[in-house]
N, C-alpha and C positions, 0 to 999 in steps of 0.2 A: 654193470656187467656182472651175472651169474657166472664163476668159477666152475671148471667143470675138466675133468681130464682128457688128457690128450687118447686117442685108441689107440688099444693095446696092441694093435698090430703094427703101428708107428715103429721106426727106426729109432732107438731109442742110445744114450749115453749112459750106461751103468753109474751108480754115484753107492759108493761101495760105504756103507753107515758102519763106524769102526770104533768100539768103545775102550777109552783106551788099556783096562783089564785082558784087552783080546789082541793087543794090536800084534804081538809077537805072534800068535798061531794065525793070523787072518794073513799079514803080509806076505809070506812064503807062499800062502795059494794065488794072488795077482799076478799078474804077466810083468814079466822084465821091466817092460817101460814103467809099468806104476811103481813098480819096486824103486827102481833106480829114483825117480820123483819124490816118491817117500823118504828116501834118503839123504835125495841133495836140498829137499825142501825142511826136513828134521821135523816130520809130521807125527806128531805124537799122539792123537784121538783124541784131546781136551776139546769139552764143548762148547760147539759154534767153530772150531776148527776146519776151515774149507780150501781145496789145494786144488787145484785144476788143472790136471794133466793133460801137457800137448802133445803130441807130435812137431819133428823138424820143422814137419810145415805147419805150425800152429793151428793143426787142427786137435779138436778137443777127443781127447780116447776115455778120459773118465774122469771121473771126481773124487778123492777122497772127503770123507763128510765125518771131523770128530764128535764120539757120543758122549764123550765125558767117563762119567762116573752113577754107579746109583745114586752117591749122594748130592750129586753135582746137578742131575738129572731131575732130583727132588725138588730143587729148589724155582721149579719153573716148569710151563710146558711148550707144547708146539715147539719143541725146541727144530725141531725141522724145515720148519718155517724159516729160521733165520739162513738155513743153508740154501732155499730156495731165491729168497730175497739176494742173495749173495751170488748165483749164479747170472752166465749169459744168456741169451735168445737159445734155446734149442728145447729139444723134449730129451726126457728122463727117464730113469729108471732105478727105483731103490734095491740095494742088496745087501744082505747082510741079517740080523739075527732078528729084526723087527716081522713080529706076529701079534695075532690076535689085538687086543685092546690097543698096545702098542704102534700098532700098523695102522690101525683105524684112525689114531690121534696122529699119525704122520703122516698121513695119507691129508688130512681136514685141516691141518696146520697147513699141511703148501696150497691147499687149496686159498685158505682165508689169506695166505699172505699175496695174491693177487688182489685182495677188498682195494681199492682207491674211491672216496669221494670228491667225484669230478665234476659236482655240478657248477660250481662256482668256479673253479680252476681246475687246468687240466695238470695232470701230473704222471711221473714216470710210473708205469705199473710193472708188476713182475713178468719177465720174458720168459722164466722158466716152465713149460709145460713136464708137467709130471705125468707120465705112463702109467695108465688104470693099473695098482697092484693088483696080482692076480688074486690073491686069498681075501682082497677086502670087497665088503660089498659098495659096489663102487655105485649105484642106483642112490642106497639111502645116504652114501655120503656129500653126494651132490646136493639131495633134496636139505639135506642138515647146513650146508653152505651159503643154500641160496638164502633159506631162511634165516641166517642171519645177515646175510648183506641186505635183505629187506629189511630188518630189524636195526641196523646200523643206517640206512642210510632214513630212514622214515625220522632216526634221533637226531640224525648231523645236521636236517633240513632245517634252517631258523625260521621260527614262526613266524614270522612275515611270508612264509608260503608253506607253513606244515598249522597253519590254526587249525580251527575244529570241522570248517568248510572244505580245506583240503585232505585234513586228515580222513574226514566224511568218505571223501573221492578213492585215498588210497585203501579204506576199508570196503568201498563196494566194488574198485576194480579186483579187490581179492577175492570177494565171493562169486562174482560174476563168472572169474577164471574158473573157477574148481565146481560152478553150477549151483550154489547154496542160494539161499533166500536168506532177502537181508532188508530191513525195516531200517529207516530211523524217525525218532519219536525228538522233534525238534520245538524253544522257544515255550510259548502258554500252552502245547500240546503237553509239555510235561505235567503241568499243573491237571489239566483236564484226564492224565491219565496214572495221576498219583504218582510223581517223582518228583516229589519237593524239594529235595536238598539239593538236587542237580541242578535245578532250576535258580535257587537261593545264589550259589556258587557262583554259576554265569550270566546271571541275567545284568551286568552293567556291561558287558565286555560289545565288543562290538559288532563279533559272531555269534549267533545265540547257541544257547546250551543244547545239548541235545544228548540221546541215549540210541547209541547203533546196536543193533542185532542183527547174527546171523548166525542160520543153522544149514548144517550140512550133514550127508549122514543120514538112512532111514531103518538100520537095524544094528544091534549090538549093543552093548553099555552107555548109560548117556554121561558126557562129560562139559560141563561148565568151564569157558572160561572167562574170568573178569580183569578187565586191564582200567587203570588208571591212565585216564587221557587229560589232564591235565596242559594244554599247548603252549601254556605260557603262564608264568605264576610269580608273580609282582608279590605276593603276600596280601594280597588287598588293602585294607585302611590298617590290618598290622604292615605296614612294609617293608619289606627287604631292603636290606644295606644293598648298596649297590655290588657289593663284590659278592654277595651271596644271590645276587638276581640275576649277574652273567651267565650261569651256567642253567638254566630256568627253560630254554627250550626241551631239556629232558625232561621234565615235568612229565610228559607224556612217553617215558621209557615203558612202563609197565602197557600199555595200551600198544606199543612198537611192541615189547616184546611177546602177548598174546597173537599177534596178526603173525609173527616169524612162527610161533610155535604152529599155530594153525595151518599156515603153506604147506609144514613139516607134515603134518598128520596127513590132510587134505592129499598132499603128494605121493603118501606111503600108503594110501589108501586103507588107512586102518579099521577095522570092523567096527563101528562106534557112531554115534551120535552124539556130531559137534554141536555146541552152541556158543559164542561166540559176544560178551556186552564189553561195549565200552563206552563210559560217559565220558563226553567230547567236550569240555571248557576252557576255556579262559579266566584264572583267576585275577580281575581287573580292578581298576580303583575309579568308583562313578559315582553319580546322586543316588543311584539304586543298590549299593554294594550291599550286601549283606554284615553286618555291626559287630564288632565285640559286646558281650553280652544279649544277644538274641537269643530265643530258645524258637531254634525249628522244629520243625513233626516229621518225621521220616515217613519212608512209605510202609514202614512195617508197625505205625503208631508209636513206638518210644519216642520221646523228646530229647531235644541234646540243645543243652547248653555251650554257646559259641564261645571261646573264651582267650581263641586266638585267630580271625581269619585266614592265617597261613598255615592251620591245620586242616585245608580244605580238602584233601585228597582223601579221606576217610570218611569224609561227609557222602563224594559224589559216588564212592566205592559205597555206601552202605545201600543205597536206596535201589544197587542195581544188584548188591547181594541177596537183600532182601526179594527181588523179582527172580535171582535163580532158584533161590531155595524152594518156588511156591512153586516147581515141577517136580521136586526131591529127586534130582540127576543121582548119580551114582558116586561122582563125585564135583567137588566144588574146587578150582583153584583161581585166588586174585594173585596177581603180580602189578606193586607199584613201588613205585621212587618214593617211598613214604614218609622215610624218617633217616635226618642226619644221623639219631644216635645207633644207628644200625651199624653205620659207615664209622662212628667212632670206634664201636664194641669190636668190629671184626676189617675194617678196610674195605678199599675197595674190589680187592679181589674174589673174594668169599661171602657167596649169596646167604642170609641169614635167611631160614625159613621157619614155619608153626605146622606141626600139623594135629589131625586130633586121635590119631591112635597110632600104637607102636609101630604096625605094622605097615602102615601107610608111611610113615618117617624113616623105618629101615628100607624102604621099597626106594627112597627119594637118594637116601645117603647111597643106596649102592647104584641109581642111573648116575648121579653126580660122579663118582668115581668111573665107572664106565665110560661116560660120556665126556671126558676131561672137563669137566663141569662144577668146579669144586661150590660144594651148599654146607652149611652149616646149622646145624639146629639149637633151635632157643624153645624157650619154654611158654605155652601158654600157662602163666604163674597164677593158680587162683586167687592167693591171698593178694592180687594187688585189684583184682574188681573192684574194691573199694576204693582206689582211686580216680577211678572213671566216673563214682556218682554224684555229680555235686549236691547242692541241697535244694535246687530251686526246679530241677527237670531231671529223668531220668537218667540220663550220660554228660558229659563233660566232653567235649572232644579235644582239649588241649590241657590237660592235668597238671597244677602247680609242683615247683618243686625238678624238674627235669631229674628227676630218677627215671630208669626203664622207660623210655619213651620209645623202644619200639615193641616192646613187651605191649606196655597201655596201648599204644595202636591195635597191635592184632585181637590186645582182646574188648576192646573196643568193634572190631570188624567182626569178631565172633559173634557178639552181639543181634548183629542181624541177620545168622546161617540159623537156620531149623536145630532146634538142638538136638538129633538125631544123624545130619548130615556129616559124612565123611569132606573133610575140609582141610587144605592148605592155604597159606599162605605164604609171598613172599616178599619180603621188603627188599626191593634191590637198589645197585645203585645206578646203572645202565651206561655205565660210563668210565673210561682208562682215560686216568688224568695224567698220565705217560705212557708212552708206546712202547710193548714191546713184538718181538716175531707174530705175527698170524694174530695180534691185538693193538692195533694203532690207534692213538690216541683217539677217543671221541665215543660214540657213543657202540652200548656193546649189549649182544642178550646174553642175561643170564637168568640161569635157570632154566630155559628152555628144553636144554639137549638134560639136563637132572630128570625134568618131569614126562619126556619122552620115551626115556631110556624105562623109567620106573613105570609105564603104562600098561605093560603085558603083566605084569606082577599084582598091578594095583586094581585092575579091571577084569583079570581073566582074559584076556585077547589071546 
């Protein structure tokens, strides 16, 4: 179910948002009964503080909602989401000192905190319908919602029905929606159309490999995007402990979260020309796996030395980097689940990204803040190139040693962008390994609403 506000012309229950810095000047402006409520409930504004004022006949007249503190406020977002969550069946109405960016992220916070995945079990969802804020733009904040509950729910799905067959499905019911053309390049056609490493990756698994495209879009800047569709990732003949293979249906976060980012665009009808790769595998364990120590050929001619099959996601990202760079878009961004040591350096919360010039990196750091989207930057570090080359083939794709291991990825992935193209990258991790407001545990996009938000800035739109 798409979240989506209630109309503003709805009969709506004011929910009065009260920080508690404010609460002595705000209180004296509410009517008597909220007053007296405030009083006998000893409603201080601490946040997540929620008081639901009745009437005799317990009918609801409003809500106090506490906001905390700036520093309290710091430490988390969507805080308004938990006050939603916390509400009964009715629709709403926000009051109080929230504007601009602020109103935007409370406005998407009550929306997400309606997200439930029900495919498998059904569960309580949020009753509280929120009234279109007036000063927000309530169009792009729906399209920014939906796109992540497609992005959320395409990662929650276990592969036993999100492989690369279905994923195939949820990638061309997207294009079909919004009118794009959309290929895919499946099994010994990869071979026949030079995409070896994709091919190398998937070819034991027991859906074949494949490479989806689709372009939308027939005037404006051209924009690339490449996801990591990994649907299931054993580690192949290196393989996974079992408690590091549980959580392996996100393998294909970055490919979930390209298809949300694109809804997003697709929806806002942005000036632009989409394009759209994701390679589609299964990394399996079979008579056909691909070996530690092989040296495969890319489609861009470097050689890579395999040196851990569970660094396969850099392999299937290279070969369809290399197929974007050979139109020189305008710009280039991959997003994949690539590297645990991303998730040491900075957690779960805070998407680490690369990108290749300043200004493309300040354009990202400020949609991320915009966009409550928090991204962090790391370095494409020259002096560690050296550690990607081994001695027997061009690149290494799993570097001894576990220093910068998502450093060596991106520039590893750099590798195969045109060395002129404008290029991001993001290693995410697509996933809250505890729930909180408007972020429930499982899987989650990031970087989407970052690289969104930075688009006008980064393109000219």
């Amino acid at each position: 179910m798409t979240p989506t506000f209630a109309p503003a012309s709805a009969p709506a229950i004011p929910v009065h948002v009260i920080a508690e810095d404010d609460l002595a000047d705000v209180l004296p402006t509410l009517a008597a009964p909220v007053r007296t409520w405030a009083a006998k409930t000893e409603f201080k504004g601490g946040l997540g503080q929620v008081e639901v004022v009745r009437s005799a006949e317990a009918d609801i007249l409003a809500v106090l909602a506490g906001y905390g503190t700036a520093a309290s406020r710091a430490r988390g977002r969507f805080h308004i989401a938990a006050i939603a969550a916390a509400l009964p069946k009715g629709t709403y109405a926000l009051h109080g000192p929230l504007s601009g960016n602020e109103l935007n992220e409370a406005a998407l916070g009550w929306l997400l905190a309606a997200y439930r995945f029900d495919r498998y079990k059904s569960g309580k969802r949020c009753a509280a319908l929120l009234q279109a804020p007036k000063d927000a733009d309530v169009a792009r904040l729906e399209a920014l919602a939906a796109g992540e509950v497609l992005t959320r729910d395409l990662i929650n799905t276990p592969a036993a029905d999100m492989g690369p067959d279905r994923f195939e499905d949820a990638f061309f019911d997207l294009a079909t929606r919004f009118g794009a053309r959309a290929e895919a390049i499946r099994g010994n056609d990869l071979l026949a159309r030079n995409f070896p490493m994709i091919h190398a990756v998937g070819r034991t698994a027991g859906e074949v490999p494949r490479l989806l495209d689709f372009r939308w879009g027939s005037r404006g800047p051209a924009l690339t995007l490449v996801g990591k569709g990994v649907c299931f990732d054993t580690g192949g003949l290196n393989l996974k402990p079992g408690a590091a293979m549980g959580s392996m249906k996100k393998d294909m976060g970055g490919g979930a979260n390209v298809l949300g980012l694109a809804q997003m665009i697709m929806t806002l009808e942005l000036p632009l020309r989409l394009r759209v790769l994701v390679p589609a595998v299964e990394n399996a364990i079979g008579g056909r796996a691909f070996r530690p120590g092989d040296v495969l050929t890319s489609r861009k001619g470097l050689t890579v030395e395999v040196n851990n099959t569970d660094a396969e996601g850099r392999l299937v990202l290279a070969d369809a980097l290399a197929l974007a760079s050979e139109e020189a878009p305008d710009l280039i961004v991959s997003m994949a689940t690539l590297t645990g040591a991303a998730r040491v350096a900075v957690g779960p919360d805070l998407t680490p990204f690369y990108a290749t010039d300043d200004g493309l990196a300040q354009a990202l750091r400020n949609g991320g803040a915009k966009g409550a989207d928090p991204v962090w930057q790391l370095p494409f570090w020259e002096p560690y190139e050296k550690m990607i080359e081994p001695q027997i083939a061009d690149l290494d794709n799993a570097p001894s040693g576990g220093f910068a291991g998502s450093i060596t990825a991106a520039l590893f992935l750099r590798r195969f962008v045109a060395g002129d193209a404008r290029y991001a990258h993001f290693d995410i991790y697509g996933w809250r390994p505890n729930g909180r407001p408007g972020l429930p545990k499982g899987g989650l996009m990031q970087g989407g609403r970052a690289i969104l938000e930075a688009l006008p800035a980064v393109l000219g739109l």
